[in-house]
LOPA-257203 format. One record per atom (N, C-alpha, C): residue in three letters; atom name; x, z, y. Coordinates in pm, whole numbers, plus 50000, padded with zeros to 5 digits. Layout:
BEGIN
<r aa="ALA" at="CA" u="X" w="Z" v="Y"/>
...
END
This chain:
BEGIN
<r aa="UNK" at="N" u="26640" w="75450" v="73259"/>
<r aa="UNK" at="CA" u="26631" w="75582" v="73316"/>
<r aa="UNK" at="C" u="26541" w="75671" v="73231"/>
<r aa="UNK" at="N" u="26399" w="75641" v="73199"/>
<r aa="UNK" at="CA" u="26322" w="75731" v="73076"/>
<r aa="UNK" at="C" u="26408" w="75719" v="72994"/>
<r aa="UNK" at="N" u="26494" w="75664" v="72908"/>
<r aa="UNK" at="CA" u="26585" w="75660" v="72795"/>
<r aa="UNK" at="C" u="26668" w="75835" v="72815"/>
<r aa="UNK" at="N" u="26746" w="75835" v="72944"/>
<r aa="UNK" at="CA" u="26786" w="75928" v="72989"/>
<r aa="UNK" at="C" u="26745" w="76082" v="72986"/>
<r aa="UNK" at="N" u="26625" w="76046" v="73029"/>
<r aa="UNK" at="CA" u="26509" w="76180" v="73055"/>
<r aa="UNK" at="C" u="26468" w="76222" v="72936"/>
<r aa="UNK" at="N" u="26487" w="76145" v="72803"/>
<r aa="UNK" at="CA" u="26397" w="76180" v="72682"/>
<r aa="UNK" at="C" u="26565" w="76235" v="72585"/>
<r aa="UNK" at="N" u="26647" w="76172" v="72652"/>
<r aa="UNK" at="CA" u="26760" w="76226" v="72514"/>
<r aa="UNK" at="C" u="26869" w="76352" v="72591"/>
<r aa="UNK" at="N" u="26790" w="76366" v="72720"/>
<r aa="UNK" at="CA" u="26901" w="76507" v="72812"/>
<r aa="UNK" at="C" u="26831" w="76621" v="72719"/>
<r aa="UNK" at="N" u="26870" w="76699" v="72644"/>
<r aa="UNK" at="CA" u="26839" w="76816" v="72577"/>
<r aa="UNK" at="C" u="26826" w="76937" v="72716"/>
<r aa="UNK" at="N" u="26903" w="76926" v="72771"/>
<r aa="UNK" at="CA" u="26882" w="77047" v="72889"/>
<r aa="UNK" at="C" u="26753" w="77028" v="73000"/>
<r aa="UNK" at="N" u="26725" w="76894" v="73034"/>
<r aa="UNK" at="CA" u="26647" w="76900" v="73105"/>
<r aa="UNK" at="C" u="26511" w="76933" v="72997"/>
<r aa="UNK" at="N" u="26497" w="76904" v="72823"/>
<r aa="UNK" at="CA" u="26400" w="76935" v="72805"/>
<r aa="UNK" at="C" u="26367" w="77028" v="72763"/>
<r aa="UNK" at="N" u="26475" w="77143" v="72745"/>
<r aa="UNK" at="CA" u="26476" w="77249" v="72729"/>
<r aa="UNK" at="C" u="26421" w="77329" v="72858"/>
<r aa="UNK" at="N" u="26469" w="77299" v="72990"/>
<r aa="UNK" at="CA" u="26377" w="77369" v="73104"/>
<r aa="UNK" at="C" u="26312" w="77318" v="73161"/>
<r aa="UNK" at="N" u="26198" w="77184" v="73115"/>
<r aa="UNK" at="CA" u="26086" w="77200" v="73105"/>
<r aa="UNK" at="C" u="25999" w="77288" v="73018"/>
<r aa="UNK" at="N" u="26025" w="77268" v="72913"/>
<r aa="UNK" at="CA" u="25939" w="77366" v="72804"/>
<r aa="UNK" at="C" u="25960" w="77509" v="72795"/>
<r aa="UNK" at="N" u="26089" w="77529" v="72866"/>
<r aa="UNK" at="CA" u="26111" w="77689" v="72903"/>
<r aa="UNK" at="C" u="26016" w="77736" v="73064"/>
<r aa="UNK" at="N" u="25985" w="77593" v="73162"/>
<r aa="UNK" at="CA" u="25882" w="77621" v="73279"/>
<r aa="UNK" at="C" u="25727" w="77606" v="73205"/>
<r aa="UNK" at="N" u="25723" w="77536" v="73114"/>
<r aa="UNK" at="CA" u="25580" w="77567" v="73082"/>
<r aa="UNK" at="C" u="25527" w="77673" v="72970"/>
<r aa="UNK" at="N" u="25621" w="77770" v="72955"/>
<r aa="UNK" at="CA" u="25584" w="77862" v="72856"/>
<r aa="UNK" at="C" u="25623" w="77966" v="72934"/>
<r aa="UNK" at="N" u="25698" w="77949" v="73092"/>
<r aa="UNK" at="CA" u="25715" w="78066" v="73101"/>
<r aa="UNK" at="C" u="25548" w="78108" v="73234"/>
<r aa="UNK" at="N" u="25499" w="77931" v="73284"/>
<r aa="UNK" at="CA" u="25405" w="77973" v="73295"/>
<r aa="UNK" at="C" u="25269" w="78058" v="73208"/>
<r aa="UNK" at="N" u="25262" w="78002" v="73096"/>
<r aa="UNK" at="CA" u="25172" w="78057" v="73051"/>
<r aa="UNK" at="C" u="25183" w="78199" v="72990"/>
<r aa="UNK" at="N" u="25332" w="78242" v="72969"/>
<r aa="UNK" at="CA" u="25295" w="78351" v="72928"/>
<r aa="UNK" at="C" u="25342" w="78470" v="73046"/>
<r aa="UNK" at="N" u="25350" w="78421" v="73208"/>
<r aa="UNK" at="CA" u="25386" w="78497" v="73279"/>
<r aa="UNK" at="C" u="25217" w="78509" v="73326"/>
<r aa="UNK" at="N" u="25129" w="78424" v="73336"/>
<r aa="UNK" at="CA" u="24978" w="78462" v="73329"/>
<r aa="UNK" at="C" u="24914" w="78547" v="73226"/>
<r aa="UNK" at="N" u="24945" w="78528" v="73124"/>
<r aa="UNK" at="CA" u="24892" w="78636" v="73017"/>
<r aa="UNK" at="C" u="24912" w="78738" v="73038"/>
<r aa="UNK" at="N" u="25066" w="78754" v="73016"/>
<r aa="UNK" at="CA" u="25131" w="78930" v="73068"/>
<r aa="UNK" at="C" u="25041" w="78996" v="73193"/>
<r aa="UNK" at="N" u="25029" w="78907" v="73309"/>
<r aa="UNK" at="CA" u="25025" w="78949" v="73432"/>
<r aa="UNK" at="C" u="24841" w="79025" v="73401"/>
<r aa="UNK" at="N" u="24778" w="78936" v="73305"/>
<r aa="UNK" at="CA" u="24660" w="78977" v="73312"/>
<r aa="UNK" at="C" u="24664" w="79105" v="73216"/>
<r aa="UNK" at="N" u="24689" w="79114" v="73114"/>
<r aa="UNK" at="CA" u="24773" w="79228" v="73044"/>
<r aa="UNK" at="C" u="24803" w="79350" v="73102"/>
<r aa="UNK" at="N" u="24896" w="79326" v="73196"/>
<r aa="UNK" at="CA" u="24896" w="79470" v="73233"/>
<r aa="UNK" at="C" u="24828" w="79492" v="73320"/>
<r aa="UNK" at="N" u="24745" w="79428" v="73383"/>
<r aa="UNK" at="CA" u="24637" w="79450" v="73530"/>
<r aa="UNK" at="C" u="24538" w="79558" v="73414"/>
<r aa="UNK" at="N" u="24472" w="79540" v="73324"/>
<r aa="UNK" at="CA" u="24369" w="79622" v="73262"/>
<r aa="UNK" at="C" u="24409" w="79760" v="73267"/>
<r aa="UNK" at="N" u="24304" w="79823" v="73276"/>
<r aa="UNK" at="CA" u="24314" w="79940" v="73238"/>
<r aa="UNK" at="C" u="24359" w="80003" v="73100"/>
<r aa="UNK" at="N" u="24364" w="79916" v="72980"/>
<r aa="UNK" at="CA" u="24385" w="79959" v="72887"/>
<r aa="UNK" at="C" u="24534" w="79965" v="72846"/>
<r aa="UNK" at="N" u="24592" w="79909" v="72914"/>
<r aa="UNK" at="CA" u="24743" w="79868" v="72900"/>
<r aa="UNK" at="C" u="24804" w="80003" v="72991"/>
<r aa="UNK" at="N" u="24752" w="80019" v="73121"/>
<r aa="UNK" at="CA" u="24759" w="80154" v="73165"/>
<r aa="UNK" at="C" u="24752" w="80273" v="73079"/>
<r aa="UNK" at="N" u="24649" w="80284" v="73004"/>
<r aa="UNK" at="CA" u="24627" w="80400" v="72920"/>
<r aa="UNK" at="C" u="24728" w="80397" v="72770"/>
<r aa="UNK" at="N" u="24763" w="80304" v="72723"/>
<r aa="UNK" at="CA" u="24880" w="80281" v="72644"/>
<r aa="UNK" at="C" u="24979" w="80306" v="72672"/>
<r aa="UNK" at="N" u="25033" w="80251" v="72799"/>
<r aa="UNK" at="CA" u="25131" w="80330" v="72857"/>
<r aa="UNK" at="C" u="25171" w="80450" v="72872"/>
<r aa="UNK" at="N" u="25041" w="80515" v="72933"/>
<r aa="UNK" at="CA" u="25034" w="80643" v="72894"/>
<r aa="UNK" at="C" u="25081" w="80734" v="72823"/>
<r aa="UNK" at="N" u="25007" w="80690" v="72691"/>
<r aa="UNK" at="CA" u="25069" w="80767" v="72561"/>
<r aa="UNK" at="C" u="25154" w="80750" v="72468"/>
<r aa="UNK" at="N" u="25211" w="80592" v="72537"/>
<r aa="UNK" at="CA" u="25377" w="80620" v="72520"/>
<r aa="UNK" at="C" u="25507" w="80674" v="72552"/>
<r aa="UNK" at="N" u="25429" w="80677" v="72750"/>
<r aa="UNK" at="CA" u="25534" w="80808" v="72756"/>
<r aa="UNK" at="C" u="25493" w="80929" v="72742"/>
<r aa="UNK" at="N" u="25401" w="80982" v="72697"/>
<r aa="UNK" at="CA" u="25366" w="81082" v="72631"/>
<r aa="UNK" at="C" u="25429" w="81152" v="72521"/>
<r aa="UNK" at="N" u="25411" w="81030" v="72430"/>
<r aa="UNK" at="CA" u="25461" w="81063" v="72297"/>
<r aa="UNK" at="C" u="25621" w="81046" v="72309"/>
<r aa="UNK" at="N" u="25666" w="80952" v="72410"/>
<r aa="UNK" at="CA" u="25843" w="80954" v="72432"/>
<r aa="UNK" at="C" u="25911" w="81137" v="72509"/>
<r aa="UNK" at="N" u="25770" w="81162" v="72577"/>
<r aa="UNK" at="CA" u="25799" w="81311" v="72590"/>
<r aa="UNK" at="C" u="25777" w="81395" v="72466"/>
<r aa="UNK" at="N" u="25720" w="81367" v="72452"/>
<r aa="UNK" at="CA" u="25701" w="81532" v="72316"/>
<r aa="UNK" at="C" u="25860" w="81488" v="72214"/>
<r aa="UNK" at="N" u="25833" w="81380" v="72204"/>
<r aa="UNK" at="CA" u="25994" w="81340" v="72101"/>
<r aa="UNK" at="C" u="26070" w="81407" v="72186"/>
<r aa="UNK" at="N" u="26142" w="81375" v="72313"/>
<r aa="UNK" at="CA" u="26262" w="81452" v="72375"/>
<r aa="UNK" at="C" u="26274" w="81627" v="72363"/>
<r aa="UNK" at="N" u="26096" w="81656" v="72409"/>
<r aa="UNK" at="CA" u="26092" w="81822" v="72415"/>
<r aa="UNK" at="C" u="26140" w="81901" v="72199"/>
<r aa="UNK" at="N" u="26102" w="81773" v="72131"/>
<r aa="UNK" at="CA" u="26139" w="81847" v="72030"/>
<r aa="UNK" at="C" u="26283" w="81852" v="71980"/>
<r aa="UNK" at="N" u="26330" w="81681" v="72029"/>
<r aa="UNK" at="CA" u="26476" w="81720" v="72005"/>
<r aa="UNK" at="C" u="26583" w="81803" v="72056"/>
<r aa="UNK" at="N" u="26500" w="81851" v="72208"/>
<r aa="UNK" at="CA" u="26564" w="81933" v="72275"/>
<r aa="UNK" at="C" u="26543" w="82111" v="72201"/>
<r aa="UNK" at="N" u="26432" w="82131" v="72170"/>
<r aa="UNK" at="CA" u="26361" w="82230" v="72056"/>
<r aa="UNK" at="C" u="26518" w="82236" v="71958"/>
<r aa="UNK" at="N" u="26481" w="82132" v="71852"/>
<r aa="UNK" at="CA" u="26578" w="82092" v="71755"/>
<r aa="UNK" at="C" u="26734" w="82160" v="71790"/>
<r aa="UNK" at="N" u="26768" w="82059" v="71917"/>
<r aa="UNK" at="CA" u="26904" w="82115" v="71923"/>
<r aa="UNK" at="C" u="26930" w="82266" v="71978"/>
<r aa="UNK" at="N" u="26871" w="82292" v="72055"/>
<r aa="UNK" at="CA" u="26907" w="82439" v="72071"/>
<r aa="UNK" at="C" u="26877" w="82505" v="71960"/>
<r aa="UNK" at="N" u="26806" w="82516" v="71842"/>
<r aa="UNK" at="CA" u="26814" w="82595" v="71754"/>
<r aa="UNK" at="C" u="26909" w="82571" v="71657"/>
<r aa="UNK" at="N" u="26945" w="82497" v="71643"/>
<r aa="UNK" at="CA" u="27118" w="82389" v="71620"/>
<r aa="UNK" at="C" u="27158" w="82469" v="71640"/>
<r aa="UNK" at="N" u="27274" w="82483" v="71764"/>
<r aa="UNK" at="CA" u="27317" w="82514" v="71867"/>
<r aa="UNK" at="C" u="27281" w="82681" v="71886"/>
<r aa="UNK" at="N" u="27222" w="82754" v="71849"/>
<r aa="UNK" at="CA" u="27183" w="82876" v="71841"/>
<r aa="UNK" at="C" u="27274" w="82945" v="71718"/>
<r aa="UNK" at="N" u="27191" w="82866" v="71550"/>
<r aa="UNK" at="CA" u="27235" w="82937" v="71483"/>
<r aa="UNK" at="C" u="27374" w="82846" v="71380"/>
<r aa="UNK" at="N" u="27446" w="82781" v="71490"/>
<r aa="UNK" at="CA" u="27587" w="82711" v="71495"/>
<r aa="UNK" at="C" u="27693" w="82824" v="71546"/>
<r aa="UNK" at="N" u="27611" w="82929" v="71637"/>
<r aa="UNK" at="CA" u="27696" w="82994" v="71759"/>
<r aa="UNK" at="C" u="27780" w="82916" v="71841"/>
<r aa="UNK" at="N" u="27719" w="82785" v="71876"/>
<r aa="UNK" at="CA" u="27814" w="82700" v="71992"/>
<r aa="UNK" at="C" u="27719" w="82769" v="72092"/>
<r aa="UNK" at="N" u="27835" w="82761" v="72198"/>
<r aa="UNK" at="CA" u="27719" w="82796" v="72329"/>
<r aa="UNK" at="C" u="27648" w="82679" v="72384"/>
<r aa="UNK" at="N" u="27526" w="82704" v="72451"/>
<r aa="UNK" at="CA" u="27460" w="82595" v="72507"/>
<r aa="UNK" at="C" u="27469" w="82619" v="72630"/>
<r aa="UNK" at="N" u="27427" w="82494" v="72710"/>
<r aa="UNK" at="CA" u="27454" w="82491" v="72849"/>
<r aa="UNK" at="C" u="27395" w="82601" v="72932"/>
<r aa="UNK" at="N" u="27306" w="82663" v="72890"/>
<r aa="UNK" at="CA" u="27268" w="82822" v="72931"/>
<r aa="UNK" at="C" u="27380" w="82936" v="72950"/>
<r aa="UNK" at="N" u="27435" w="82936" v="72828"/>
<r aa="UNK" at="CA" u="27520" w="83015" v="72826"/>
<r aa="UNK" at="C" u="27651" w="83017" v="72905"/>
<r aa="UNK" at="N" u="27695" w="82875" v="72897"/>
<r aa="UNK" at="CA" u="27779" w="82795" v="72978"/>
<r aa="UNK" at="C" u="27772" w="82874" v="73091"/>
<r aa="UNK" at="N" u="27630" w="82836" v="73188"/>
<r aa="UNK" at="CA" u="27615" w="82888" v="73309"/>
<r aa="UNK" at="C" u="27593" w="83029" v="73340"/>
<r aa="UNK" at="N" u="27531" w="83099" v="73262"/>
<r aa="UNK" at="CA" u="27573" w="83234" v="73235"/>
<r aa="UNK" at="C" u="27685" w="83293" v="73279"/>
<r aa="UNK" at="N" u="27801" w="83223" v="73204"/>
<r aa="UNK" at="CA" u="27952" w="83255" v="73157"/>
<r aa="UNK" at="C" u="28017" w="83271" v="73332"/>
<r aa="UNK" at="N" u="28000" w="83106" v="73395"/>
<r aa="UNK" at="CA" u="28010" w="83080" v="73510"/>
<r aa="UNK" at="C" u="27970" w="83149" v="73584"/>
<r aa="UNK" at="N" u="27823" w="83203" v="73614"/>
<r aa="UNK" at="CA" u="27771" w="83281" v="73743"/>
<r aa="UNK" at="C" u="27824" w="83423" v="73704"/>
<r aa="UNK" at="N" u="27889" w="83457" v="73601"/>
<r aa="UNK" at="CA" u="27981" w="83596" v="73616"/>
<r aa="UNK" at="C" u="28112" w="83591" v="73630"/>
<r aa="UNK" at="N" u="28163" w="83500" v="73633"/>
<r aa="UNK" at="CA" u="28284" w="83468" v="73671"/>
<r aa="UNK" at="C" u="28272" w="83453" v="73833"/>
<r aa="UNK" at="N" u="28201" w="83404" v="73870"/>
<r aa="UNK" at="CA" u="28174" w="83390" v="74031"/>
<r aa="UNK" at="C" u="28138" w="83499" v="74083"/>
<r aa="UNK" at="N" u="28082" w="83594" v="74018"/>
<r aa="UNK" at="CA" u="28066" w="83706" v="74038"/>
<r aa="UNK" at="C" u="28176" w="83814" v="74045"/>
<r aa="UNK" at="N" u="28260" w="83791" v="73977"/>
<r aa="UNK" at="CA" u="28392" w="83886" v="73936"/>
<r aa="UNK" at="C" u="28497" w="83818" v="74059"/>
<r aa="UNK" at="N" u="28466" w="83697" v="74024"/>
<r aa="UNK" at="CA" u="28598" w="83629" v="74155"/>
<r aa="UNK" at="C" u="28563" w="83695" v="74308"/>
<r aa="UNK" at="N" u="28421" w="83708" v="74295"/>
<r aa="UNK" at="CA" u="28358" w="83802" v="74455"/>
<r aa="UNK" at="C" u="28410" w="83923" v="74465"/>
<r aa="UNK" at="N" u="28367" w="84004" v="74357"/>
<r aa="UNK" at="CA" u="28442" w="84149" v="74333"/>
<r aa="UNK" at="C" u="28578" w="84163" v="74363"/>
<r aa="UNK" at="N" u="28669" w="84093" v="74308"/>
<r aa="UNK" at="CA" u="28854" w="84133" v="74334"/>
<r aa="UNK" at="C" u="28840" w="84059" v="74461"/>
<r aa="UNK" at="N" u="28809" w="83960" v="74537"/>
<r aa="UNK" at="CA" u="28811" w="83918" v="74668"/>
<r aa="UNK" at="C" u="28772" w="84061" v="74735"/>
<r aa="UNK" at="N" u="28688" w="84103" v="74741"/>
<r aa="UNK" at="CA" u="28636" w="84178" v="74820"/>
<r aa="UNK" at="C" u="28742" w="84332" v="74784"/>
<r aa="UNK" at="N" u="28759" w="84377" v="74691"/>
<r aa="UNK" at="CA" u="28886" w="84454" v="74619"/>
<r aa="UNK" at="C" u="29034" w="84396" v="74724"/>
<r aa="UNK" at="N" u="29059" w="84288" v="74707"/>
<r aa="UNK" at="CA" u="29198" w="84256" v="74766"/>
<r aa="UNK" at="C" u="29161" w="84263" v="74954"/>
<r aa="UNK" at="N" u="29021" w="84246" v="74963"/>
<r aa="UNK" at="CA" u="29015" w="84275" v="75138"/>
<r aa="UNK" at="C" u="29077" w="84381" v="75151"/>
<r aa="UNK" at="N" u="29012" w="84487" v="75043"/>
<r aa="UNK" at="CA" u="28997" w="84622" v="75107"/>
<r aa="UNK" at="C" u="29179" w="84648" v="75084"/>
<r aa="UNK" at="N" u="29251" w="84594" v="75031"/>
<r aa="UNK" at="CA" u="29382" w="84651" v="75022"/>
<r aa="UNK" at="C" u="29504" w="84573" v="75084"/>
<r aa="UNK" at="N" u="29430" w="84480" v="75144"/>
<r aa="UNK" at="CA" u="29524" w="84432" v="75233"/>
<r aa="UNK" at="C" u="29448" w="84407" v="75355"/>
<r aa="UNK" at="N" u="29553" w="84366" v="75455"/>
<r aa="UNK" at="CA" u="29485" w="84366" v="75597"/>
<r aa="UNK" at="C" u="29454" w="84246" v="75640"/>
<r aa="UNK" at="N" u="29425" w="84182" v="75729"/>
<r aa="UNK" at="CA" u="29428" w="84040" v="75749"/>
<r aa="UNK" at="C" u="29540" w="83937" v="75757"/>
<r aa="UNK" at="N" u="29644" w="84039" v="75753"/>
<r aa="UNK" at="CA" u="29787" w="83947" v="75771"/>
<r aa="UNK" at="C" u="29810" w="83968" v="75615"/>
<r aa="UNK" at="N" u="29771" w="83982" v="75547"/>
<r aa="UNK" at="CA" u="29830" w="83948" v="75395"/>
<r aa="UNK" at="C" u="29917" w="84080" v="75324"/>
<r aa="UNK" at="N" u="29938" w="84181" v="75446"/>
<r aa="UNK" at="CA" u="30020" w="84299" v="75429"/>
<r aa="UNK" at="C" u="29941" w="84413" v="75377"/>
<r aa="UNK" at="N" u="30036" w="84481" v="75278"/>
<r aa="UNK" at="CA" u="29958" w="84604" v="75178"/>
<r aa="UNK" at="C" u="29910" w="84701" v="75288"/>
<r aa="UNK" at="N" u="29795" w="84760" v="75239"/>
<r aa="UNK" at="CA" u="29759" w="84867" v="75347"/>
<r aa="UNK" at="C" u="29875" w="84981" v="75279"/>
<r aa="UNK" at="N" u="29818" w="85095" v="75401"/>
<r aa="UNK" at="CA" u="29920" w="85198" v="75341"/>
<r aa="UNK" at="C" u="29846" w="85276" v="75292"/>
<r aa="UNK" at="N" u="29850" w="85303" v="75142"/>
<r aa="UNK" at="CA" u="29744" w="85378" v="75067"/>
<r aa="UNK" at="C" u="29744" w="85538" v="75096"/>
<r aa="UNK" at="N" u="29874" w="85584" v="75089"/>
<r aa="UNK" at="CA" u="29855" w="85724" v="75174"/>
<r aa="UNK" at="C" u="29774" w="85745" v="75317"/>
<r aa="UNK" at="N" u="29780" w="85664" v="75395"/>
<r aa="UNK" at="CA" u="29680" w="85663" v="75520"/>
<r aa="UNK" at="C" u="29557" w="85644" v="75476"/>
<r aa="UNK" at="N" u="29512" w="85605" v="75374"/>
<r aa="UNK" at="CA" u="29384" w="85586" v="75294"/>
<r aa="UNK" at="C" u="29348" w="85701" v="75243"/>
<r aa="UNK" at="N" u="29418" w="85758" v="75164"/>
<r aa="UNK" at="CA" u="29369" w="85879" v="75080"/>
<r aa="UNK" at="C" u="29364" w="85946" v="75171"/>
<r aa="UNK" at="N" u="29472" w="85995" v="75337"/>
<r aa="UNK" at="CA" u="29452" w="86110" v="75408"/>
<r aa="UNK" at="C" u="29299" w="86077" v="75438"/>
<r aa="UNK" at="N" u="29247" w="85983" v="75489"/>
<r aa="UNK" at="CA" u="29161" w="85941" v="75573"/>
<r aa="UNK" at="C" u="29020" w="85956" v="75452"/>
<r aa="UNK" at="N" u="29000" w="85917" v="75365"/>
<r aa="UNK" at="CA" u="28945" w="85944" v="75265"/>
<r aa="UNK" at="C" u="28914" w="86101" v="75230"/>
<r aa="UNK" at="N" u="29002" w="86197" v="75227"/>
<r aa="UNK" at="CA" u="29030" w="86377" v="75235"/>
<r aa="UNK" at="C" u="28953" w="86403" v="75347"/>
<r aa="UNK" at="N" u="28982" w="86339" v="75442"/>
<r aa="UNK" at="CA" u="28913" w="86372" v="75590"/>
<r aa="UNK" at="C" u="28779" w="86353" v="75575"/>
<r aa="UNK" at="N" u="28739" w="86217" v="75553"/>
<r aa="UNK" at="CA" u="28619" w="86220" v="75564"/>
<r aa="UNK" at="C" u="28519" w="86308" v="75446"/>
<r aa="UNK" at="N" u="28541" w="86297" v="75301"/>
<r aa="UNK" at="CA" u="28515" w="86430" v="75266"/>
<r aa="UNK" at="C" u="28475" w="86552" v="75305"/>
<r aa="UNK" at="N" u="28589" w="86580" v="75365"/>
<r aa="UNK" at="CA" u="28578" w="86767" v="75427"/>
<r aa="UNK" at="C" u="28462" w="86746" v="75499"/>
<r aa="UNK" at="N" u="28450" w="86636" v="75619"/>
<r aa="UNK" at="CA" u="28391" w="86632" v="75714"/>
<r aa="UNK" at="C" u="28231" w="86604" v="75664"/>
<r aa="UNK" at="N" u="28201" w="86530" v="75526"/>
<r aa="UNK" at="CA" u="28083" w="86546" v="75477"/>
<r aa="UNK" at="C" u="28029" w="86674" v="75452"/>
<r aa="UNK" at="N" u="28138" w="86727" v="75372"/>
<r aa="UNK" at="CA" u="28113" w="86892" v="75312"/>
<r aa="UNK" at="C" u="28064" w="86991" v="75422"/>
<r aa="UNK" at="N" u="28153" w="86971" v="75551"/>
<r aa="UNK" at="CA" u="28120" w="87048" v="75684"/>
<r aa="UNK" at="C" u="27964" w="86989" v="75726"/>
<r aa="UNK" at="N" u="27903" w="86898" v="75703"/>
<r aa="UNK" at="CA" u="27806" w="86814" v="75783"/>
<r aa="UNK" at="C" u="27716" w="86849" v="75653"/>
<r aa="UNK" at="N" u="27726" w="86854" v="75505"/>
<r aa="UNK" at="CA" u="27637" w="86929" v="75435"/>
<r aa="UNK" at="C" u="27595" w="87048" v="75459"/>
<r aa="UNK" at="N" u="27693" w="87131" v="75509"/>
<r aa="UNK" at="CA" u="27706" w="87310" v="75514"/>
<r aa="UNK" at="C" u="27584" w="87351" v="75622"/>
<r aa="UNK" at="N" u="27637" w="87255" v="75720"/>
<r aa="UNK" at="CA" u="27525" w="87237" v="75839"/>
<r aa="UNK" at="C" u="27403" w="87238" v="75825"/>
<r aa="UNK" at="N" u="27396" w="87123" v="75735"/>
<r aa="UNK" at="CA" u="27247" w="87121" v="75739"/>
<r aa="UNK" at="C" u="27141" w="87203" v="75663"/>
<r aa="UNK" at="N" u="27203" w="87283" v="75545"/>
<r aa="UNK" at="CA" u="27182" w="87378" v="75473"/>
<r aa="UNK" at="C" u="27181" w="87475" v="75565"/>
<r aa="UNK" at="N" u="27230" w="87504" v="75648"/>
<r aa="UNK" at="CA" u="27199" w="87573" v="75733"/>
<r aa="UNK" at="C" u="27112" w="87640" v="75841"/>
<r aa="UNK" at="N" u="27041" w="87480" v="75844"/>
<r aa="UNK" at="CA" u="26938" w="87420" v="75962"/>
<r aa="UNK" at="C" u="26827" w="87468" v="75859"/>
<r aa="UNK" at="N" u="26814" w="87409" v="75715"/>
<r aa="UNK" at="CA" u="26713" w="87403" v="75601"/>
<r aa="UNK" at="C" u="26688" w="87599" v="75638"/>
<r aa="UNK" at="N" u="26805" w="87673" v="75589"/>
<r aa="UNK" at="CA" u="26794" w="87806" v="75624"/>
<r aa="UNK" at="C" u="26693" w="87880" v="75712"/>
<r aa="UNK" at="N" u="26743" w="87817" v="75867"/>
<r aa="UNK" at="CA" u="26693" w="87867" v="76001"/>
<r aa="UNK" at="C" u="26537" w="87799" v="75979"/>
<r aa="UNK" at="N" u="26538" w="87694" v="75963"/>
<r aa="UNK" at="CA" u="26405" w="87625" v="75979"/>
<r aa="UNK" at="C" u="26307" w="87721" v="75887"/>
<r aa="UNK" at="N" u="26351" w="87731" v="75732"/>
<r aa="UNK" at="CA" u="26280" w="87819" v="75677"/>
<r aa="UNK" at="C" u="26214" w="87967" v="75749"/>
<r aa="UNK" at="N" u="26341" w="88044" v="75770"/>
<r aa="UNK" at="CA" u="26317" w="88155" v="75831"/>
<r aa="UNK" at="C" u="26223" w="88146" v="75992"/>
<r aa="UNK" at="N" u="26206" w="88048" v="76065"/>
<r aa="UNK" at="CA" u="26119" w="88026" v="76158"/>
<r aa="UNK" at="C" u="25974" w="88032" v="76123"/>
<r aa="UNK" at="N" u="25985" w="87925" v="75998"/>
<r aa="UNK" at="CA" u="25842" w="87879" v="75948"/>
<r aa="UNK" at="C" u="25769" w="88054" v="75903"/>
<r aa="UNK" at="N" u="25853" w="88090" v="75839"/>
<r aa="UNK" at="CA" u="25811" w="88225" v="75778"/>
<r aa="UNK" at="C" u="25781" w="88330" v="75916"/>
<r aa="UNK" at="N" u="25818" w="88356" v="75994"/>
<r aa="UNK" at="CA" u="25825" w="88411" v="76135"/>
<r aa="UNK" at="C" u="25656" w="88394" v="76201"/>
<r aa="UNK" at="N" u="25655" w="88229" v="76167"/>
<r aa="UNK" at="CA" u="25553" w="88193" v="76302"/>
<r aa="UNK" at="C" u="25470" w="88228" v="76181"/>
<r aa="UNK" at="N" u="25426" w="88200" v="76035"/>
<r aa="UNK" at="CA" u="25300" w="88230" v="75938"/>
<r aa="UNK" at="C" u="25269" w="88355" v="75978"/>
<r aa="UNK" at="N" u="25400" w="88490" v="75999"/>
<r aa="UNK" at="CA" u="25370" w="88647" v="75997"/>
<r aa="UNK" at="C" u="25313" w="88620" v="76131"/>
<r aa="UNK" at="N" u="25359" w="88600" v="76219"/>
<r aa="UNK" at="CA" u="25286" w="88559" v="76384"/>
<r aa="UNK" at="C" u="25148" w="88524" v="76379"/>
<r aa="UNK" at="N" u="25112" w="88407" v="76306"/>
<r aa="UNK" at="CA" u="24986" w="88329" v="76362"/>
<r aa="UNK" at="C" u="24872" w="88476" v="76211"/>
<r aa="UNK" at="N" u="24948" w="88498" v="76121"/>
<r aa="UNK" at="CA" u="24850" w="88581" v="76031"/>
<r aa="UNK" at="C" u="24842" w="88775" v="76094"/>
<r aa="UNK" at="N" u="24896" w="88793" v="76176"/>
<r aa="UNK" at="CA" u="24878" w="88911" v="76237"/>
<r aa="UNK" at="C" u="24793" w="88909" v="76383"/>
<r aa="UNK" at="N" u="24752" w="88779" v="76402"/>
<r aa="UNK" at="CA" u="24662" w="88771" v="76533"/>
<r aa="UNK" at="C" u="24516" w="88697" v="76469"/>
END
């Protein structure tokens, strides 16, 4: 049976793979408990940031004077397109009704004429009022300066 145990390659392969993985799962463990391994860490992802912020640097100025658009622009492009798709939506309300049917644009323009005039009449007015109000104000000054 020891004959066995000494010529199985697998069993002595995971022994010596359990006693190395003890010892070096204690090392590590003490390793990274320090503070100093913390602070290394640190300024590796530190320094893994400044690398990204420059390649990101890098490529947009790529990408700038390439004239490809960048994903800025991209979205740019998009939020005016969403913008324009709002506009003719709101355009096709106004010219159709809720059933899908054309308004009648002559009933529009009369109604449109109308309301017009009816501003112009409601301006005239109040130019009017501006008038009277003036001529009061001037009235009561000669009033209150003759007593």
């Amino acid at each position: 049976m020891s004959d066995q145990n000494i010529t199985d390659p697998l069993k002595m392969w995971k022994q010596l793979y359990d006693v190395n993985e003890k010892y070096w799962g204690k090392m590590m463990n003490d390793v990274v408990q320090k503070e100093e391994f913390s602070e290394w860490m640190g300024s590796v992802l530190d320094f893994n940031l400044y690398c990204k912020k420059v390649m990101n640097d890098q490529s947009k100025t790529f990408l700038e004077a390439s004239n490809i658009a960048s994903k800025e622009d991209i979205a740019n492009v998009a939020s005016l397109v969403i913008n324009l798709e709002q506009k003719v939506d709101t355009i096709d309300d106004h010219l159709f009704d809720q059933t899908g049917n054309e308004l009648d644009t002559n009933a529009l323009k009369k109604d449109m004429t109308k309301l017009k005039s009816e501003t112009k009449a409601i301006h005239q007015q109040i130019n009017e009022l501006k008038t009277s109000l003036t001529s009061i104000e001037k009235l009561l000054q000669q009033l209150t300066k003759n007593k």
